[in-house]
Backbone as CSV, one residue per row, in Angstrom:
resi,resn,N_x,N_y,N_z,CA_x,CA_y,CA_z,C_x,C_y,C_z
1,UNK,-32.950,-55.137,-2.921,-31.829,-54.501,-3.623,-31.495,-53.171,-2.943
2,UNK,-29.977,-52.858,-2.342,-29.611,-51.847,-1.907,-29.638,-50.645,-3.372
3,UNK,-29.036,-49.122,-2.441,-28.849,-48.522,-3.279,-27.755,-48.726,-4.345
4,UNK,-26.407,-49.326,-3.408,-25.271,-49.535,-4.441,-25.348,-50.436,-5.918
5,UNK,-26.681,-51.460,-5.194,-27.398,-52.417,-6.473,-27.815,-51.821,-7.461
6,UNK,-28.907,-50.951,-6.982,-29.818,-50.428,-7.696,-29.013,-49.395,-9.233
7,UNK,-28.116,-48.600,-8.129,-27.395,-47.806,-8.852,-26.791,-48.027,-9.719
8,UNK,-25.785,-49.609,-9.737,-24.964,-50.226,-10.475,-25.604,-50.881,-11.695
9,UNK,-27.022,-50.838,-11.545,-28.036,-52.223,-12.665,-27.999,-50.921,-13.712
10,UNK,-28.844,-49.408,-12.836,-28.491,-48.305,-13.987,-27.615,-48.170,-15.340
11,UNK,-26.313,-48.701,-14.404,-24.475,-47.771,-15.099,-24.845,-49.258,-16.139
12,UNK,-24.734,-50.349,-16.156,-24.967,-51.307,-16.371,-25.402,-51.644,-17.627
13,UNK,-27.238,-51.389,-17.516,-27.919,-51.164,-18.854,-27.400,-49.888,-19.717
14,UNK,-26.731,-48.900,-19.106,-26.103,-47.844,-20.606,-25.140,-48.597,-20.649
15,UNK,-24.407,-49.631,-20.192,-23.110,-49.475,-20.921,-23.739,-50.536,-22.201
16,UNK,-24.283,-51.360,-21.621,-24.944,-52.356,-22.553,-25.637,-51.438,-24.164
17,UNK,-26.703,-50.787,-23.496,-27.043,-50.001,-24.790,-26.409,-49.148,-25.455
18,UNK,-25.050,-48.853,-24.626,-24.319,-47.775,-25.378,-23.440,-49.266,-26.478
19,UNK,-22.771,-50.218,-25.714,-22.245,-50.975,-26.869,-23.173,-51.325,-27.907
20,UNK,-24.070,-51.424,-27.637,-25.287,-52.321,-28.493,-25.118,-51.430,-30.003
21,UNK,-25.483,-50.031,-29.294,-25.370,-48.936,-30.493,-24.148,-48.809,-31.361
22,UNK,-22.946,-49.014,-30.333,-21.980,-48.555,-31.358,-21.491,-49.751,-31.669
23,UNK,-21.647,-50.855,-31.448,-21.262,-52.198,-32.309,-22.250,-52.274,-33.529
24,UNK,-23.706,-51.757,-33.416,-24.533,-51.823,-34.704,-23.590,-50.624,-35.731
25,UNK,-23.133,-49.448,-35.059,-22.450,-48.480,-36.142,-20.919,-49.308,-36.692
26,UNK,-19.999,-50.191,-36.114,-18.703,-50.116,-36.106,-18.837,-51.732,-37.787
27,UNK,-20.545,-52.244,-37.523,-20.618,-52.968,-38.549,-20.805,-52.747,-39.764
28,UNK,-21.259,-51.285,-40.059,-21.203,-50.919,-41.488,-20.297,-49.799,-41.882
29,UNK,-19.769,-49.096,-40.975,-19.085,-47.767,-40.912,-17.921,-48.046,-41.469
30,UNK,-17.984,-46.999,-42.742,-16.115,-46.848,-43.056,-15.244,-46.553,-41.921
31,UNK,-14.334,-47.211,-40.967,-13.307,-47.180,-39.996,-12.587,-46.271,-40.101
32,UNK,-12.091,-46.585,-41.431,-10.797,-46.138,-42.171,-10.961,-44.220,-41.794
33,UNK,-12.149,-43.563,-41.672,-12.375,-42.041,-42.083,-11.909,-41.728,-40.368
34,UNK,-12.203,-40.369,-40.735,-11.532,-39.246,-39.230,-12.449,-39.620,-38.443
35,UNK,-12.453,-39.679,-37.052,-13.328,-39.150,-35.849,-12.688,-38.080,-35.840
36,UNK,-13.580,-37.654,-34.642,-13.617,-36.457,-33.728,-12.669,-36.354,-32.789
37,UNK,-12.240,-37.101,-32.613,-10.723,-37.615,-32.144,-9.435,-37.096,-32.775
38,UNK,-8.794,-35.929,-32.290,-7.319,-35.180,-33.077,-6.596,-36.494,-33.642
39,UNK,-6.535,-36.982,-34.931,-5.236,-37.790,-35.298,-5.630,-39.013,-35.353
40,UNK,-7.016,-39.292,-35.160,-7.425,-41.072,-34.851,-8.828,-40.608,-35.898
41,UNK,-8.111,-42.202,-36.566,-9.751,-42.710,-37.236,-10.273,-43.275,-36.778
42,UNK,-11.730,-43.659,-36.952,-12.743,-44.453,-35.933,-12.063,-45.762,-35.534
43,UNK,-11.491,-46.347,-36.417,-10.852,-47.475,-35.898,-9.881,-47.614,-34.962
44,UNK,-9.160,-46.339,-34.690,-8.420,-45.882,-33.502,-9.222,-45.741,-32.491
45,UNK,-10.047,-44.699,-32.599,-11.110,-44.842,-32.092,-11.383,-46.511,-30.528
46,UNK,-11.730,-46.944,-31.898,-12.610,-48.368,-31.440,-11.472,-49.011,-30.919
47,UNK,-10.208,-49.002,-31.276,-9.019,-50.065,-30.494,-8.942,-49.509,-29.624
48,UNK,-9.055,-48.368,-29.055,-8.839,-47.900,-28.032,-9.745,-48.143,-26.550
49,UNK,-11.197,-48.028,-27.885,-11.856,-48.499,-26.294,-12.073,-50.592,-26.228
50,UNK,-11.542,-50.408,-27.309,-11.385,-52.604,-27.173,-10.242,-52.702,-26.283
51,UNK,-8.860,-51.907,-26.288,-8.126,-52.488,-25.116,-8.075,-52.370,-23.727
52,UNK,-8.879,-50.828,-23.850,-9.596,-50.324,-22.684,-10.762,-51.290,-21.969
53,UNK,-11.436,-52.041,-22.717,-12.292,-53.423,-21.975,-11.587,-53.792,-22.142
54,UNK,-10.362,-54.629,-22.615,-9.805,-56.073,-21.874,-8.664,-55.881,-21.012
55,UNK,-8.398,-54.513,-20.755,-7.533,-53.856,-19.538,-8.588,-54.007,-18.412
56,UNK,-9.662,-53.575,-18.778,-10.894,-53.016,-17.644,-11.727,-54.303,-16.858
57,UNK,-11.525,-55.654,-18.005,-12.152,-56.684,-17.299,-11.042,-57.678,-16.645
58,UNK,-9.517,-57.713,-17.101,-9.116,-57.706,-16.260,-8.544,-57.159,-15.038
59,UNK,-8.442,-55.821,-14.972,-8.646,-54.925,-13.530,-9.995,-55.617,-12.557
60,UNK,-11.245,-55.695,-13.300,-12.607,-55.393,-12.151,-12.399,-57.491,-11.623
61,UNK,-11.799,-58.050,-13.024,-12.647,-59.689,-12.654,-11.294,-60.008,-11.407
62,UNK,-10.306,-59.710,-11.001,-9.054,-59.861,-10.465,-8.407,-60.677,-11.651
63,UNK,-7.792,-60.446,-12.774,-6.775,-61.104,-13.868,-6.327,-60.048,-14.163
64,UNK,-5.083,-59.636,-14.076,-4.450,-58.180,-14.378,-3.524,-58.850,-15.578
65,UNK,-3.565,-57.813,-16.758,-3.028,-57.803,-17.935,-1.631,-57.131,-17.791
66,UNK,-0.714,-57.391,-18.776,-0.131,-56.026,-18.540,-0.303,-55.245,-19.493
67,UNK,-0.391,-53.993,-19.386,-1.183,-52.712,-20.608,-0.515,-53.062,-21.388
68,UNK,1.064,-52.504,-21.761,1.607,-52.486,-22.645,1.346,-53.600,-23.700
69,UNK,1.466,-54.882,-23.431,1.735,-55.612,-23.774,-0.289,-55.958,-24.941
70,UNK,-1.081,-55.188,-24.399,-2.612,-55.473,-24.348,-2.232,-54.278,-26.039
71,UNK,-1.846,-53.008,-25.578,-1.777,-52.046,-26.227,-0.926,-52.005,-27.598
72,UNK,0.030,-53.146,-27.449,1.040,-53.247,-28.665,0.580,-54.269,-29.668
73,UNK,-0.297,-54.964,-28.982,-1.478,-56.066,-29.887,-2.201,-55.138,-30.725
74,UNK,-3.629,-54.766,-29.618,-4.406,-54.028,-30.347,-3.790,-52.661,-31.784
75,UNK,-2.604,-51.961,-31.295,-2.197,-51.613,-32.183,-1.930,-51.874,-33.449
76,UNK,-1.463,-52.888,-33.439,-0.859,-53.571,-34.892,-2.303,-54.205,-35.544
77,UNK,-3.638,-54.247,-35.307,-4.529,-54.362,-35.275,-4.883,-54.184,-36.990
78,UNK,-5.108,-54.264,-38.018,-5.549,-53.729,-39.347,-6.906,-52.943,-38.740
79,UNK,-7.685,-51.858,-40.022,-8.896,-51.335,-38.991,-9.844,-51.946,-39.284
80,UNK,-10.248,-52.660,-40.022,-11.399,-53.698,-39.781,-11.598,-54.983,-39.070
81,UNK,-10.375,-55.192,-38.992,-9.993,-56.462,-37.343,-10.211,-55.499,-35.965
82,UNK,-9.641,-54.121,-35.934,-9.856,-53.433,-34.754,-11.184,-53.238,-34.690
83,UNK,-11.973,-53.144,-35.643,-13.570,-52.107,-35.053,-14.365,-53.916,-34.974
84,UNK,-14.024,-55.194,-35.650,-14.427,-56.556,-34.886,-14.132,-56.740,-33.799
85,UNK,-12.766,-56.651,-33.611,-11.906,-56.945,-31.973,-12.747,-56.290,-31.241
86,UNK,-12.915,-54.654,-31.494,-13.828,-54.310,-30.594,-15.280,-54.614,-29.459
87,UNK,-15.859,-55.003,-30.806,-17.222,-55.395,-30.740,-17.122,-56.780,-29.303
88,UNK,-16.162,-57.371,-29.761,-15.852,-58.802,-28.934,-15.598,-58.258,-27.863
89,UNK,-14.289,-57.637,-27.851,-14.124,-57.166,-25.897,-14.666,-56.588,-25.412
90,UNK,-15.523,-55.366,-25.892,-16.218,-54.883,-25.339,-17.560,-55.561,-24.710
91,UNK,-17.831,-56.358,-25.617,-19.402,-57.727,-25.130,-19.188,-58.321,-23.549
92,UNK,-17.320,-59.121,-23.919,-16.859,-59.625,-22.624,-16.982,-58.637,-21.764
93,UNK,-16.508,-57.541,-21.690,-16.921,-56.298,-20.657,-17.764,-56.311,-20.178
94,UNK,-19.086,-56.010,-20.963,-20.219,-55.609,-20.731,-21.107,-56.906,-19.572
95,UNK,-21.014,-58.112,-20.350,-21.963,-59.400,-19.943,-20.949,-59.994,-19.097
96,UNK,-19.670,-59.519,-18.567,-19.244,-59.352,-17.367,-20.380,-59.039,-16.308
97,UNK,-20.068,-57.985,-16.138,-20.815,-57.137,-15.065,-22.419,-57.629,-15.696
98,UNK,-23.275,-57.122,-16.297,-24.215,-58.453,-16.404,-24.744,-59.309,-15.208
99,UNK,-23.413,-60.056,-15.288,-23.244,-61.671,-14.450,-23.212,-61.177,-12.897
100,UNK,-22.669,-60.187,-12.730,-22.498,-59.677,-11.252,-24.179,-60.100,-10.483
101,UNK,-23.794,-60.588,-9.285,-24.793,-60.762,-8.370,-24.981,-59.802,-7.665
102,UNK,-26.551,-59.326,-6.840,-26.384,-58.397,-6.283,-25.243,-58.353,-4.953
103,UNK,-24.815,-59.426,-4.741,-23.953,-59.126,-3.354,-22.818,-59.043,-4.141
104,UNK,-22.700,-59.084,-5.208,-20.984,-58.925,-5.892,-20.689,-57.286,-5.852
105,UNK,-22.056,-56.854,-6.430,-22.124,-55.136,-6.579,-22.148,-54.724,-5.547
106,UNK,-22.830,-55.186,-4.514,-22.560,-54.199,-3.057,-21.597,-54.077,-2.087
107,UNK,-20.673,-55.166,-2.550,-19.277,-55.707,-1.706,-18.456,-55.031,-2.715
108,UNK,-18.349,-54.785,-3.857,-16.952,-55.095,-5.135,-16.317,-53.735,-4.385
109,UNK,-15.068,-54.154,-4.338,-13.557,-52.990,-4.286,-13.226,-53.162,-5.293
110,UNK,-12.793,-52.503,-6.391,-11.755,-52.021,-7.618,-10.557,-51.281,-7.184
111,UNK,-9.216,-51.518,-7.195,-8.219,-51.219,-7.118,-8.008,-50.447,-8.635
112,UNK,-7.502,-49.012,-8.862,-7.052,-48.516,-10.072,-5.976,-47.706,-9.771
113,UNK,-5.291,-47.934,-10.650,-3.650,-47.366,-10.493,-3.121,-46.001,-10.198
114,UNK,-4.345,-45.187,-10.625,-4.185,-43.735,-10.939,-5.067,-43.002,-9.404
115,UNK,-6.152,-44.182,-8.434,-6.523,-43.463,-7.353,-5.570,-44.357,-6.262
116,UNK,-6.043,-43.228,-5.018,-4.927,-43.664,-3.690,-5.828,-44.720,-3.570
117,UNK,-6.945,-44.842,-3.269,-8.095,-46.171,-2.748,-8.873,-47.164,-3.434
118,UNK,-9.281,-48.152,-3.049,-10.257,-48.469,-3.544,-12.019,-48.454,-4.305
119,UNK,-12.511,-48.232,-5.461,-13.246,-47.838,-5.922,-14.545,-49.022,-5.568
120,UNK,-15.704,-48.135,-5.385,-17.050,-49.369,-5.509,-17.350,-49.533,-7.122
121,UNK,-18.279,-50.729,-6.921,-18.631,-51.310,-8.446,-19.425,-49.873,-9.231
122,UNK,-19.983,-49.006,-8.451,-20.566,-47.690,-9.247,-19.292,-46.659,-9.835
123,UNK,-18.352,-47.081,-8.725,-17.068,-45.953,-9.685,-16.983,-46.252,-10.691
124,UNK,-16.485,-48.301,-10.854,-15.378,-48.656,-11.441,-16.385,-48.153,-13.102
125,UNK,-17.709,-48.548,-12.860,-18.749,-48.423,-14.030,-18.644,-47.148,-14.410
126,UNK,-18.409,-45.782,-13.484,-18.808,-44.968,-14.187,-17.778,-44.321,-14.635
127,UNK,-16.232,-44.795,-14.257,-14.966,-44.806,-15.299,-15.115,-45.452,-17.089
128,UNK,-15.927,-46.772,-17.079,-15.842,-46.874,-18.374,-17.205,-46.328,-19.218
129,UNK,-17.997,-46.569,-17.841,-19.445,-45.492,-19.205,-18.828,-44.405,-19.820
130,UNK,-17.885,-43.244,-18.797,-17.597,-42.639,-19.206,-16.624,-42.020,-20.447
131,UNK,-16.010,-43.254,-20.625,-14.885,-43.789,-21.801,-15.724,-43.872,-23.197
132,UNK,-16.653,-44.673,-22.808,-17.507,-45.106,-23.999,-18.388,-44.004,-24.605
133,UNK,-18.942,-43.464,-23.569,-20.169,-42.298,-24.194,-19.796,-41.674,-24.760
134,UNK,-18.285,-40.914,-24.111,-17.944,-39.714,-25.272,-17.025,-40.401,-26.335
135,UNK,-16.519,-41.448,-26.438,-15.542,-42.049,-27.546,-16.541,-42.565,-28.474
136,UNK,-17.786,-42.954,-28.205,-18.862,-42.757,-28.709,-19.342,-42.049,-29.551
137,UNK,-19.307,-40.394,-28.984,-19.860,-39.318,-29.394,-18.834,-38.999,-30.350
138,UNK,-17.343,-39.516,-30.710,-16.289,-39.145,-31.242,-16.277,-40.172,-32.450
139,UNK,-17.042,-41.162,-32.163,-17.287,-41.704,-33.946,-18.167,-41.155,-34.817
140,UNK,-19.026,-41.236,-33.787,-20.608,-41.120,-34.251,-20.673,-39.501,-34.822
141,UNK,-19.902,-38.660,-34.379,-20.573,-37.328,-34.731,-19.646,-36.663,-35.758
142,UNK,-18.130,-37.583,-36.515,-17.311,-37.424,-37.181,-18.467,-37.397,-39.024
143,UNK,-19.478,-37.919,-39.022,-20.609,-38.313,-40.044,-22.213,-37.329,-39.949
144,UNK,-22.108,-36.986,-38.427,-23.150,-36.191,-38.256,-23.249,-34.927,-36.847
145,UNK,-23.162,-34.093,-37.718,-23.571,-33.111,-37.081,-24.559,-32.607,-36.093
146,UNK,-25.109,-33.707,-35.753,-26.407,-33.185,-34.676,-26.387,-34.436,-33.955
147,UNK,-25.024,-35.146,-33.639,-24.621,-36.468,-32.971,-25.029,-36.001,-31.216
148,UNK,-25.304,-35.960,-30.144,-25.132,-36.034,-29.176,-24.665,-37.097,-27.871
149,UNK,-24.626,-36.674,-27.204,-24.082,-38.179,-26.005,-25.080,-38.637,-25.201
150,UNK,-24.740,-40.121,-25.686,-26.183,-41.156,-25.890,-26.854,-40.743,-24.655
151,UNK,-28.094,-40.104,-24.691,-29.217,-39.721,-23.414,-29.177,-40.478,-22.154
152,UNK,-29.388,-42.283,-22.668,-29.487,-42.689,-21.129,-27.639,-42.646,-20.503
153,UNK,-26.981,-42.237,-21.043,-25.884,-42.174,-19.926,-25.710,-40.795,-19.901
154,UNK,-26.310,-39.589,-20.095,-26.072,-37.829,-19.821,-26.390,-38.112,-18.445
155,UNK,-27.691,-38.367,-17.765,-28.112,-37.769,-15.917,-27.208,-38.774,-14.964
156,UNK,-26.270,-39.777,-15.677,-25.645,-40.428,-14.883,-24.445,-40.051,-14.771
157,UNK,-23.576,-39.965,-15.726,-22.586,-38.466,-16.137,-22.616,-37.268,-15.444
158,UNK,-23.651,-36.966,-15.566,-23.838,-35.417,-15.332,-23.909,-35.177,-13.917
159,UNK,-24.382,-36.203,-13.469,-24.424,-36.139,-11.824,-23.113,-36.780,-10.703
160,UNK,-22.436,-37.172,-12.180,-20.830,-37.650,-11.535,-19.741,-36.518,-11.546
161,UNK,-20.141,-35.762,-12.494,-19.130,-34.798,-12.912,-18.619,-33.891,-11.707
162,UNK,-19.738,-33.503,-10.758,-18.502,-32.439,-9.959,-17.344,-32.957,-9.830
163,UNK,-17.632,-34.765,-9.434,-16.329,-35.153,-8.741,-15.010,-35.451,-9.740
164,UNK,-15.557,-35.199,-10.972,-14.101,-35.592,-12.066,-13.798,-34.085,-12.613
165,UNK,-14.824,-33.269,-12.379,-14.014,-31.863,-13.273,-12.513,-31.653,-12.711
166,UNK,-12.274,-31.831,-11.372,-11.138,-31.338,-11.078,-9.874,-32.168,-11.406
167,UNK,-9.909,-33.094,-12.072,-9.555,-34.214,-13.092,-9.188,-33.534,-14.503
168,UNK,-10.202,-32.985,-14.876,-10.729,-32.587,-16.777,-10.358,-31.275,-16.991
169,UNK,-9.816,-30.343,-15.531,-9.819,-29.018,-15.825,-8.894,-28.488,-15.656
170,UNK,-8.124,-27.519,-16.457,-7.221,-26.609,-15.958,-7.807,-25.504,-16.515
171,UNK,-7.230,-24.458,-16.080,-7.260,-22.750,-16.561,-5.599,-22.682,-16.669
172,UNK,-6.016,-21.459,-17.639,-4.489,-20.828,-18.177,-3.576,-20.003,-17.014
173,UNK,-2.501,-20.286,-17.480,-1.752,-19.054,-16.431,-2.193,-17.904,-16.386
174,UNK,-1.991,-17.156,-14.778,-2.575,-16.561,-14.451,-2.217,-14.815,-14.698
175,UNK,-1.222,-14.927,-15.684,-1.109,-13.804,-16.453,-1.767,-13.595,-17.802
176,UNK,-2.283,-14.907,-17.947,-3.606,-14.761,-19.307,-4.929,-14.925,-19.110
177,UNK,-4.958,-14.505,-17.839,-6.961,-14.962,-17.567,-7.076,-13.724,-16.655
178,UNK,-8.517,-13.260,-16.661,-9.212,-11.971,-15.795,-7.994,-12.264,-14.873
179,UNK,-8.234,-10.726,-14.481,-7.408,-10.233,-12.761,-8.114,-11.337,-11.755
180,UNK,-8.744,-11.349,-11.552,-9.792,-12.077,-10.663,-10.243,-13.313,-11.319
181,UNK,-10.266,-14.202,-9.912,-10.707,-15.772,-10.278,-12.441,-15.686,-10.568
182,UNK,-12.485,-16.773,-11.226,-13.948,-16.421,-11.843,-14.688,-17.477,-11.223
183,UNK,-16.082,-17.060,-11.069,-16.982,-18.081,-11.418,-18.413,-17.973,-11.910
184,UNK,-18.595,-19.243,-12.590,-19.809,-18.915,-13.558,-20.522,-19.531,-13.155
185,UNK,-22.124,-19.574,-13.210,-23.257,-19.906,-12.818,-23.905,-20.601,-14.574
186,UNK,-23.998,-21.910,-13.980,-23.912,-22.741,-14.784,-25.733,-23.739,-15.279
187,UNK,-26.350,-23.504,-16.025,-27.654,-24.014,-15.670,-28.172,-24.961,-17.010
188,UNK,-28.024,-26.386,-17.070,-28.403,-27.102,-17.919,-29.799,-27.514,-18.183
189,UNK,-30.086,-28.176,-19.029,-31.245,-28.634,-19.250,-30.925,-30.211,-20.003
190,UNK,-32.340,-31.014,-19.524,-32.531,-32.611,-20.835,-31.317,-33.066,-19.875
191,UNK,-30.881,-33.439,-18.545,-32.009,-33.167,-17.504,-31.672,-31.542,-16.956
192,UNK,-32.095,-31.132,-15.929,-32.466,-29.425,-15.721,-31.255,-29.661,-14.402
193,UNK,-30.308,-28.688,-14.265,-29.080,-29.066,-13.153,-28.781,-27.910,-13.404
194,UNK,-28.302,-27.356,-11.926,-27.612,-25.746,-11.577,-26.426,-26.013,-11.035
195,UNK,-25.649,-25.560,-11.387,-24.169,-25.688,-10.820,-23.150,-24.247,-11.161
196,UNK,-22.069,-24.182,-10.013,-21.422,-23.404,-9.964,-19.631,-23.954,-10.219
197,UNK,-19.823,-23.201,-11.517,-18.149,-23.433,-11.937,-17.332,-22.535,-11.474
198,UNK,-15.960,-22.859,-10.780,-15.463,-21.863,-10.147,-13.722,-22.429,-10.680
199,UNK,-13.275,-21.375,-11.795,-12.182,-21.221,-12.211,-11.139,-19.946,-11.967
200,UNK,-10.648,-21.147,-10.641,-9.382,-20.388,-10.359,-8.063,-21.299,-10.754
201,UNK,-6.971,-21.689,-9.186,-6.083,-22.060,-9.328,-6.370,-23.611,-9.722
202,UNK,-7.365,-23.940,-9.581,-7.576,-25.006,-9.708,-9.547,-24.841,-10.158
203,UNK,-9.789,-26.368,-10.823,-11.134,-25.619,-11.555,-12.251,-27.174,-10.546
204,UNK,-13.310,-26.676,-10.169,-14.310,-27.205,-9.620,-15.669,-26.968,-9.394
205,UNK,-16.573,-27.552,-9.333,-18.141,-27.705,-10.050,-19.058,-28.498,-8.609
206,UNK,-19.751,-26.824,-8.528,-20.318,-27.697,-7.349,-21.848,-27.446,-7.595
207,UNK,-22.904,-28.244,-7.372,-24.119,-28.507,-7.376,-25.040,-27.335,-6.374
208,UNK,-26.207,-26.350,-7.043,-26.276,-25.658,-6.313,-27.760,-25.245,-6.692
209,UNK,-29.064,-24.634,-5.636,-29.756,-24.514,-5.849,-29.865,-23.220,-6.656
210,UNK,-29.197,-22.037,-6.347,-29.581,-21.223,-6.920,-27.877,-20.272,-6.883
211,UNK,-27.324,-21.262,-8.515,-25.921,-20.596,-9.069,-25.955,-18.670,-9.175
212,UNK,-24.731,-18.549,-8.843,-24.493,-17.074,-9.206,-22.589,-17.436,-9.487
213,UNK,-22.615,-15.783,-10.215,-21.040,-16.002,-10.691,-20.464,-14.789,-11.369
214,UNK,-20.098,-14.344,-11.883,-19.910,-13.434,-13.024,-19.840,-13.394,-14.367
215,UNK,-20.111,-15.074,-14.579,-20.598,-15.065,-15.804,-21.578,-16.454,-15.667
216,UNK,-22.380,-16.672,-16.861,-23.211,-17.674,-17.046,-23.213,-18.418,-18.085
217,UNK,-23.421,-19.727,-17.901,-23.297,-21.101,-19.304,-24.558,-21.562,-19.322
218,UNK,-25.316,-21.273,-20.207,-26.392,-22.038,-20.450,-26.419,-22.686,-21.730
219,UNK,-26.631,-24.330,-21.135,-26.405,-25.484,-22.253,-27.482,-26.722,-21.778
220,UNK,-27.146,-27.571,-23.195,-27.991,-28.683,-22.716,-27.080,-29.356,-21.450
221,UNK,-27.620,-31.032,-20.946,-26.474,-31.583,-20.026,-25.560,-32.102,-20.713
222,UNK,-25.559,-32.588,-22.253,-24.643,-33.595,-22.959,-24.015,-32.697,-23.167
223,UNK,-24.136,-31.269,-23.532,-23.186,-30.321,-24.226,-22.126,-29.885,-22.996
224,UNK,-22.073,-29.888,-21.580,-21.564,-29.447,-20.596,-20.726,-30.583,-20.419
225,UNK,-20.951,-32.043,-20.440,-20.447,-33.313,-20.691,-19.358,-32.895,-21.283
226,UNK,-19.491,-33.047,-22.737,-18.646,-32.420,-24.354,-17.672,-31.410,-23.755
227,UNK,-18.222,-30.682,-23.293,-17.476,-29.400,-23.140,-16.098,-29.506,-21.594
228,UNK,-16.759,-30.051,-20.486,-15.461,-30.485,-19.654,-14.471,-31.550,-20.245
229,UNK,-14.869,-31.924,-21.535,-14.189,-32.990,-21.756,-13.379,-32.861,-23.053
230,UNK,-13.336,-31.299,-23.229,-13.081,-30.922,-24.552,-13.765,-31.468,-25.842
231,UNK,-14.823,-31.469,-26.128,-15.752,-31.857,-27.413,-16.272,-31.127,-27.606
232,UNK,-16.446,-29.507,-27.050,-17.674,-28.683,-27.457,-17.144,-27.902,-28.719
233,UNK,-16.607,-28.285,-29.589,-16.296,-27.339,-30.739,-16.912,-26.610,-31.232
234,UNK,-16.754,-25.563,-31.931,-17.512,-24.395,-32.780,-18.277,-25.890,-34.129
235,UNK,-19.434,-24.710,-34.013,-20.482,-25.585,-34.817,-20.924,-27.206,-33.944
236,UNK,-20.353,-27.545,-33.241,-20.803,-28.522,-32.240,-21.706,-28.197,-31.087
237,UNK,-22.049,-26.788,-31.004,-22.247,-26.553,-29.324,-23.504,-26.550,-28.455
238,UNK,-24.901,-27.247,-29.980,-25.912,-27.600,-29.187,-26.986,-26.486,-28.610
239,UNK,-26.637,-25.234,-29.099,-26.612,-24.195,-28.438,-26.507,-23.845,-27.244
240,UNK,-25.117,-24.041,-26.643,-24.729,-23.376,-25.527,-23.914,-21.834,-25.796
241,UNK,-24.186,-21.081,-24.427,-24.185,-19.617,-24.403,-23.906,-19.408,-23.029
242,UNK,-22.911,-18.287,-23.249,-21.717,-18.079,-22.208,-21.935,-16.636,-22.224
243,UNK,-22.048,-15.663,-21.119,-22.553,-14.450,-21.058,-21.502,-14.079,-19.819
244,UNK,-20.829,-12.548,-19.992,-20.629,-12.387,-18.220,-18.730,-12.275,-19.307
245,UNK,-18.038,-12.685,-17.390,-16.339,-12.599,-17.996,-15.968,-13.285,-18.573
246,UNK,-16.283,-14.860,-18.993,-15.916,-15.606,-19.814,-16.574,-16.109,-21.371
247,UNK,-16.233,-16.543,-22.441,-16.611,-16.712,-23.668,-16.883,-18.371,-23.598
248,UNK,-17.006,-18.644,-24.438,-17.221,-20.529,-24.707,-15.948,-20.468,-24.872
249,UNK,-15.146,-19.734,-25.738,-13.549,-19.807,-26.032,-12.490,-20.021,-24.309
250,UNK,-12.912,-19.152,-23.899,-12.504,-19.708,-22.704,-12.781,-20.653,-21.557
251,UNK,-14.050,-21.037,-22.138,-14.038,-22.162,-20.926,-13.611,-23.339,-21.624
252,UNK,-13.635,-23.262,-23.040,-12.965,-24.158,-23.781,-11.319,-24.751,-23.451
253,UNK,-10.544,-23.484,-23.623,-9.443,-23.454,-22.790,-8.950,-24.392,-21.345
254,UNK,-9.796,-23.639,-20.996,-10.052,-24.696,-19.649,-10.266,-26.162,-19.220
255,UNK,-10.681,-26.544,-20.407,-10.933,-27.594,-20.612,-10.388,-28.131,-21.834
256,UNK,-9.387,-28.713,-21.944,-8.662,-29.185,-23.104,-8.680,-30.767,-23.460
257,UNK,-9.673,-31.344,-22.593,-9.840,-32.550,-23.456,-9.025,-33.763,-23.008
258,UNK,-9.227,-34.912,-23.910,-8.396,-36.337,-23.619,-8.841,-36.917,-24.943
């Protein structure tokens, strides 16, 4: 087994255990109540990531859907048919890839609409782990307060992220932020990662043995997750702590979410 194998069996088993988990929650859970999600109840929620697998398995298997048409279904959806529907496409998703052979994973190109190139089977995976974990973290933590993002997919996440912050991030105009472009020295833990956030005209996260900056974020890794991705809310924050030119309020800013 190559590395691209090896890597892909990883993304693989979380996505599996991440559905496993939230199909055991989507079977007893009132739907109907808020997520964590601005404007969506869990059952929004859950249609969202059900059309998102049957968009996603036909993108990776070569059967292309057309969205709209995927999206105007699932919509009209009642929410206890949506958080079932779910459970179903998401399975097909999952025991998809499953089925992949190792020479399927070390060869696979993914074509996606939104990059110039072709993606390997570790991208295309760590586009929807990444869908799931925190839409995840957006049911699950609408009921509990000490919800985090499911562990075995944080060091796989977390070690993808330089390359999507510049994706997840903006800063404010530059008549509302310090005179000077910033950067913060960034140091997680659960797993332990140093990185340097550097918010200027554009915002990017680079991996570093020994961060410096003018200000500092010290958080867990799920909370830094949350937080490029807009989830770190007040009373959510895990105890993360922001010292130096910037506040949590502002890196919050910066990060406004999806």
């Amino acid at each position: 087994m190559n590395d691209v194998q090896a890597s892909a069996r990883a993304w693989i088993a979380a996505l599996r255990t991440g559905h496993d988990r939230l199909a055991d929650f989507a079977a007893t859970a009132d739907v109907t109540a808020p997520s964590m999600c601005t404007d969506w109840t869990i059952a929004q929620v859950l249609s969202h990531l059900g059309s998102g697998a049957e968009i996603g398995l036909g993108t990776v298997s070569g059967t292309p859907v057309v969205n709209e048409e995927v999206w105007a279904r699932w919509n009209a959806l009642a929410p206890a048919d949506a958080a079932s529907s779910f459970v179903a496409s998401d399975e097909r998703l999952v025991a998809w890839w499953e089925a992949r052979t190792d020479e399927e994973l070390s060869t696979m190109e993914v074509e996606l609409p939104f990059l110039p190139a072709p993606i390997d089977a570790v991208g295309a995976l760590g586009f929807r782990l990444t869908e799931l974990a925190l839409h995840s973290w957006d049911v699950l933590a609408a009921d509990d307060t000490s919800a985090t993002v499911a562990p075995e997919a944080v060091p796989l996440l977390l070690d993808r992220l330089p390359t999507m912050v510049g994706m997840l991030g903006r800063f404010t105009p530059r008549d509302t932020r310090p005179a000077t472009d910033t950067t913060v020295a960034v140091e997680t833990s659960d797993p332990a990662r140093s990185f340097e956030l550097d918010l200027g005209d554009g915002v990017e996260l680079r991996p570093t043995d020994e961060p410096s900056g003018t200000g500092r974020l010290g958080l867990p890794a799920e909370a830094l997750l949350r937080l490029t991705s807009g989830r770190l809310a007040v009373g959510r924050t895990n105890g993360a702590t922001a010292d130096g030119a910037l506040s949590l309020d502002d890196l919050r800013r910066a990060f406004p979410g999806y």
